[in-house]
C-alpha positions in Angstrom: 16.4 -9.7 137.8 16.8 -11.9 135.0 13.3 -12.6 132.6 13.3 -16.2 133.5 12.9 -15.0 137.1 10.6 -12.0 136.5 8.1 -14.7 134.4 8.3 -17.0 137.3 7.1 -14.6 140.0 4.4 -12.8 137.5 2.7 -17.1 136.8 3.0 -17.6 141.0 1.5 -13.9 141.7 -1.3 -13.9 138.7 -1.5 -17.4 136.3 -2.5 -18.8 139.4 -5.3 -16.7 140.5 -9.2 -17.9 141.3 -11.4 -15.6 142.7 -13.3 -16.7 145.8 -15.7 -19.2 146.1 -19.4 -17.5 146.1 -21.5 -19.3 148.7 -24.4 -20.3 147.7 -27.9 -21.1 149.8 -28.7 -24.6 150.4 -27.0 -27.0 148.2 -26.3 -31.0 148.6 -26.0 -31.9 152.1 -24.3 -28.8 153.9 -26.2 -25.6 153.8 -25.0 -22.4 152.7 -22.5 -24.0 150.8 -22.1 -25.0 147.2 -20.0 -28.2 146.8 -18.6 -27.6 143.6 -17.2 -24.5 144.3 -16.0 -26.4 147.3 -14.1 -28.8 145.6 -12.6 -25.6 143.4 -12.2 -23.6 145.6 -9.9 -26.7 147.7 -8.6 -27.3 144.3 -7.0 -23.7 143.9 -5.5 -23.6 147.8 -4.1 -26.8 146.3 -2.5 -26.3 143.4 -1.1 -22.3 144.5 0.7 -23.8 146.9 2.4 -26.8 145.0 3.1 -24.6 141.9 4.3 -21.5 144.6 7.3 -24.5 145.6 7.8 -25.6 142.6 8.5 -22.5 140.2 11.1 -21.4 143.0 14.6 -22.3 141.8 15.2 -26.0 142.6 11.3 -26.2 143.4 11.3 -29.4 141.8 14.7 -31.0 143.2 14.3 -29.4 146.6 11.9 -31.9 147.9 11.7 -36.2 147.5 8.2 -36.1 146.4 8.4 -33.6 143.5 12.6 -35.0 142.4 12.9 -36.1 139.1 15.3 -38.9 138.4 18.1 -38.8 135.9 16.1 -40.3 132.5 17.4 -43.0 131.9 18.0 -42.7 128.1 21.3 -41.4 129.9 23.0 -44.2 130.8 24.3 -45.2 127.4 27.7 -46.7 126.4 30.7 -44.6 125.6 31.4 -41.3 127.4 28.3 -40.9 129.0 28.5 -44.5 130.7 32.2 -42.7 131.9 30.8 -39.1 133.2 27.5 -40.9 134.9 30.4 -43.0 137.0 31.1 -39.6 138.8 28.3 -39.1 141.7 29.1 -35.5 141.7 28.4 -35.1 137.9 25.1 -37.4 138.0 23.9 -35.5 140.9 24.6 -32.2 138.9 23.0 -33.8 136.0 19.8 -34.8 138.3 19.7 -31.1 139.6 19.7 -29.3 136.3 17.2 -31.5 134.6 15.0 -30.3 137.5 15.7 -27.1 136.7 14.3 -27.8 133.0 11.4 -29.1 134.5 10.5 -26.1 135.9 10.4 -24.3 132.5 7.7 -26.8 131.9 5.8 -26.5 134.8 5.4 -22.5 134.2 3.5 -24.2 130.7 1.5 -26.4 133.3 0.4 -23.8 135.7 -2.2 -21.7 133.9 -3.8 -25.0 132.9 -4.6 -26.6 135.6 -6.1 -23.2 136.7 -8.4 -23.1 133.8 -9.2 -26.6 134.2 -10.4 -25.9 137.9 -12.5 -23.1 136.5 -14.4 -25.2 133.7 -14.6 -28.4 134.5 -17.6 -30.3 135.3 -18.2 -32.1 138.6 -21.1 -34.7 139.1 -20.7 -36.1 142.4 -18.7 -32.8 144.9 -20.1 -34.3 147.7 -18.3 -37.5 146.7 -15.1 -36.2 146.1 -15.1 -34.4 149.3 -16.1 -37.5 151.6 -13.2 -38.9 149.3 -9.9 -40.0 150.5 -6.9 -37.3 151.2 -6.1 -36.5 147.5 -9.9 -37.1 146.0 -9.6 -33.8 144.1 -6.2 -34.2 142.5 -7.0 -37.5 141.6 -10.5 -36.0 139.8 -8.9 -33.5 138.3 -5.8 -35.5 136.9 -8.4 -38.0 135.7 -10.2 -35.0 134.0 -6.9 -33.3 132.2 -5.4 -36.2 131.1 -2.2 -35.9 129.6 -2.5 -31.9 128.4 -0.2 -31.6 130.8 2.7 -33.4 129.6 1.9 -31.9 126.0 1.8 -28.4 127.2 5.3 -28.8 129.1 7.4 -30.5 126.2 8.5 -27.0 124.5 9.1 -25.5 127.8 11.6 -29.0 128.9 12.8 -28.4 125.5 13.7 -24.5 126.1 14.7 -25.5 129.6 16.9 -28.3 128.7 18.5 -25.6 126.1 19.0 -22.6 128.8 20.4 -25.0 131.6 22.7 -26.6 129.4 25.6 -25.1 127.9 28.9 -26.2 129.5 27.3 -27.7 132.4 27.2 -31.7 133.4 23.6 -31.1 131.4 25.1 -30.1 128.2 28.3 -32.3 128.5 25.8 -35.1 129.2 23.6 -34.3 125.9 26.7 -33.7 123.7 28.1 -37.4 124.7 24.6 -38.8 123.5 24.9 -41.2 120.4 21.9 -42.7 119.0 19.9 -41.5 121.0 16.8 -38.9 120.7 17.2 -35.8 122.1 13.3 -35.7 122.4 12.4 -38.9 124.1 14.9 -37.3 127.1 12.3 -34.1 126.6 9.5 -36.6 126.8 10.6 -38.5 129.5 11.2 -35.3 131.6 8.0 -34.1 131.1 6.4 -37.1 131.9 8.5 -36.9 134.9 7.3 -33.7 135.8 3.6 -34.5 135.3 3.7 -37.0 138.0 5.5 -34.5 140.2 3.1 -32.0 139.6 0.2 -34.2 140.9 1.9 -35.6 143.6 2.5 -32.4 144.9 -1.0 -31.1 144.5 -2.3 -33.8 146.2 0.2 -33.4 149.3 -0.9 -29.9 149.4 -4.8 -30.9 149.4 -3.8 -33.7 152.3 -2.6 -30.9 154.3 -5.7 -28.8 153.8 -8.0 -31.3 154.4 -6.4 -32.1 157.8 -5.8 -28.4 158.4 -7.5 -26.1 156.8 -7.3 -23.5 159.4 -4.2 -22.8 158.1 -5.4 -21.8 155.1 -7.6 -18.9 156.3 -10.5 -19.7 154.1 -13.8 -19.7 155.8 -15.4 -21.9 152.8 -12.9 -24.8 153.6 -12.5 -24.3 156.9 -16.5 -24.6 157.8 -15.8 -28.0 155.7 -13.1 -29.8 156.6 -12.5 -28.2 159.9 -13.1 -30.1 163.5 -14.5 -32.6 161.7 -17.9 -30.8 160.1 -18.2 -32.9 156.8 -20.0 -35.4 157.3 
């Protein structure tokens, strides 16, 4: 087992942890229940799941709503223009700068657990009788753009351990002119939007199912239609 793989599996199994929601008596509209820890608690189910897919080798290129797009900073003049003419090397390319991406999104995960754990929520009952991804869309609005500053250095390293020989490397080494970081920067932006969109899919899901997540908390919310 390689250490890229064995850090992988220990962010999924632990970075990602939240411990369960304590119920609280009678708060906002449902009883028994307190609505922030609701929202956190949906918030959690949420983001495990998306960041469970996405650290998994080809978590990112695996599936259309998470698959970043070649940057493209790539398609310069000279040799690169000639290489990105190949599908089979541009679809190589696309793969491993997903690959990259995942370095990032280890960087990501722990965040956006902390930020679940601390952050301050005004209206839960709001966000709840929200739309499908109310949540994510609270929470990204809250965080801002730490992720994309948090995942640069791990792009950076994944760009480095994914290159080499491969299309990735060939592609960098044709580069003229152009910054090396920007690619890094558009990446991780890449990723950021990735990241969210696959939260939010995830907290779609468990808001029209949340049976399967075995959760009594969200289940006596969202389930056969009890929020009101």
């Amino acid at each position: 087992m390689t250490e890229f793989s064995a850090n992988r599996r220990q962010i999924i199994a632990g970075g990602l942890g939240f411990g369960a929601v304590t119920l609280l008596p009678g708060c906002m509209s449902l009883p028994g229940f307190s609505m922030v820890d609701v929202v956190r608690e949906l918030l959690t189910y949420s983001s495990q799941a998306a960041f469970a897919r996405l650290l998994q080798p080809g978590g990112f290129y695996d599936t259309q709503i998470s698959r970043l797009d070649v940057p493209s900073r790539f398609n310069g003049g000279g040799l690169i223009a000639t290489l990105l003419q190949s599908a089979e090397f541009k679809r190589e390319l696309q793969y491993q700068v997903n690959r990259a991406a995942e370095k990032g999104a280890e960087r990501a995960a722990p965040l956006v657990t902390e930020a679940i754990g601390r952050v301050s929520i005004a209206d839960a009952v709001g966000i709840l009788r929200g739309g499908p991804t109310a949540a994510t869309g609270f929470l990204r609005g809250q965080m801002g753009t730490a992720l994309i500053d948090a995942m640069v250095p791990g792009v950076g390293e994944g760009m480095r351990l994914f290159g080499g020989n491969s299309p990735l490397g060939q592609a960098l080494n044709a580069l003229t002119g152009t910054n090396v970081t920007a690619i890094v920067a558009d990446i991780s932006r890449q990723a950021d939007d990735a990241i969210w969109s696959s939260i939010g899919a995830e907290e779609a899901l468990i808001r029209a199912n949340p049976q399967k997540t075995g959760n009594p908390t969200l289940i006596a919310v969202f389930g056969a239609g009890k929020l009101i």
